[in-house]
C-alpha positions in Angstrom: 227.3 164.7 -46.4 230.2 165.8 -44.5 232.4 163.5 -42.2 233.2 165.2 -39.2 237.1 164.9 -38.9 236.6 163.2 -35.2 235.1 160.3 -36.4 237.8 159.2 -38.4 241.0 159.5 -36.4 241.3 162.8 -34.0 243.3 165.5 -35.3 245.7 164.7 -31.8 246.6 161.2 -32.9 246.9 162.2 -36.5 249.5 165.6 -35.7 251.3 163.2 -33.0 252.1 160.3 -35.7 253.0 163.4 -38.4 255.6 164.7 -35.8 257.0 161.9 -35.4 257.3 160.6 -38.8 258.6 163.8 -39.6 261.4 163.4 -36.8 262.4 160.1 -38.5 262.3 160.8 -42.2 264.9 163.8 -41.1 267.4 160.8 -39.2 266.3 161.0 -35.4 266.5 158.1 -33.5 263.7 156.7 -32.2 263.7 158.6 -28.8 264.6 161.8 -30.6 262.1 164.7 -31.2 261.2 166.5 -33.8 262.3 169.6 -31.4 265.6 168.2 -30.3 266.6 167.1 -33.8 266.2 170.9 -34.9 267.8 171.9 -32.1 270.9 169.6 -33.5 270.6 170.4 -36.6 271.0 174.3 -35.6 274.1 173.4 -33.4 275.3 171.8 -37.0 274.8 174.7 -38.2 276.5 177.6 -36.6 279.2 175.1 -35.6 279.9 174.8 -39.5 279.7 177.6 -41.4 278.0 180.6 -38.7 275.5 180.7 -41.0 271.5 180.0 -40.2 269.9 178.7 -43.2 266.3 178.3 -42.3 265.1 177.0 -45.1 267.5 173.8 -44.0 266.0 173.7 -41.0 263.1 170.7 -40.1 260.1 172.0 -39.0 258.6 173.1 -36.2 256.8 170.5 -34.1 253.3 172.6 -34.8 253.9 173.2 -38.8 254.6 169.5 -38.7 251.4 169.0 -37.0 249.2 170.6 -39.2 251.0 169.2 -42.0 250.3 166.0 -41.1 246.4 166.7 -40.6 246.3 168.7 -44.3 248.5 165.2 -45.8 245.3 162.7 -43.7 242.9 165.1 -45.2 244.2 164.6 -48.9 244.7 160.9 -48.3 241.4 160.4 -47.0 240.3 162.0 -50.0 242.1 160.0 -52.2 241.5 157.3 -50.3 237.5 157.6 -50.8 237.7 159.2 -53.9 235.2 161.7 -52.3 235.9 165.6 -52.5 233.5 165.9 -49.6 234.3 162.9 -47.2 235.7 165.4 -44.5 235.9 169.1 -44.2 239.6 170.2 -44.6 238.8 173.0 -41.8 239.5 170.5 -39.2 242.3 169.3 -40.8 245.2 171.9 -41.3 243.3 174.7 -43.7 241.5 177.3 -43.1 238.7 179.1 -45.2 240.5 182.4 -46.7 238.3 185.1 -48.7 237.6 182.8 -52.1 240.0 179.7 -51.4 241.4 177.4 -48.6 244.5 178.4 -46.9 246.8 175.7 -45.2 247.5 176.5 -41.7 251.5 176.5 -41.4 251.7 176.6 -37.7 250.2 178.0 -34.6 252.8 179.1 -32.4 255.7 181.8 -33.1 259.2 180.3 -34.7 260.7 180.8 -31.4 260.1 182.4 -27.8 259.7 186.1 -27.8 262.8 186.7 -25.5 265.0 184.8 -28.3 263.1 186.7 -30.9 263.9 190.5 -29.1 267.7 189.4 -29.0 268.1 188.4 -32.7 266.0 190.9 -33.9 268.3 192.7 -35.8 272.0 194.4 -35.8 271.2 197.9 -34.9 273.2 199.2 -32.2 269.9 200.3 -29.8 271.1 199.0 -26.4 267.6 198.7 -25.6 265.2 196.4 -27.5 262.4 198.7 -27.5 264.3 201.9 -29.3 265.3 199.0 -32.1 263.6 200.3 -35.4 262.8 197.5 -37.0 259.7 195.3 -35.8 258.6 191.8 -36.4 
């Protein structure tokens, strides 16, 4: 039989604790989020070389989130030693057409208005004769 997810510990106190472990394994202080840290570690950044390097970049607060419920999921698993002890949909996957998916966030990588101005290096004055779409 299946465990519903919400029995165990709620998805909200599970992706709260992942964010902030997340924020401290990556050197925050304790009063430091996981959003302000990347917001440092962007400043570092462009400050050092110009150069954006997302892949250097810690996570959004949302992919952390859901990384956190996928990492309870496997634990629990482990745990219990029990491939069915909870269903992994409420825990950071999805069903895809023949397999699970993980979920990697929720939300967009940054607001929309910051996403129009980086878009790309055309010369269109205005956003919407840019080419090149997200």
């Amino acid at each position: 039989m299946i465990e519903r997810f919400e029995t165990c510990k709620s998805p909200l106190t599970v992706g709260k604790t992942g964010i902030k472990s997340f924020a401290l394994l990556l050197g925050a202080n304790h009063t430091e989020t996981l959003t302000e840290l990347r917001f440092l570690k962007y400043q570092s950044m462009i400050a050092r070389s110009h150069v954006l390097e997302p892949q250097r970049m810690p996570p959004t607060e949302r992919a952390a989130y859901f990384h956190a419920l996928r990492v309870y999921i496997q634990v629990r698993q482990w745990s219990d030693l029990n491939t069915e002890s909870l269903d992994p949909c409420f825990g950071g996957w999805q069903r895809g057409e023949k397999t699970l998916e993980p979920i990697p966030t929720d939300k967009g990588i940054a607001p929309t208005n910051v996403l129009q101005f980086i878009r790309c290096k055309c010369k269109a004055q205005n956003t919407n004769q840019c080419k090149t779409n997200l």
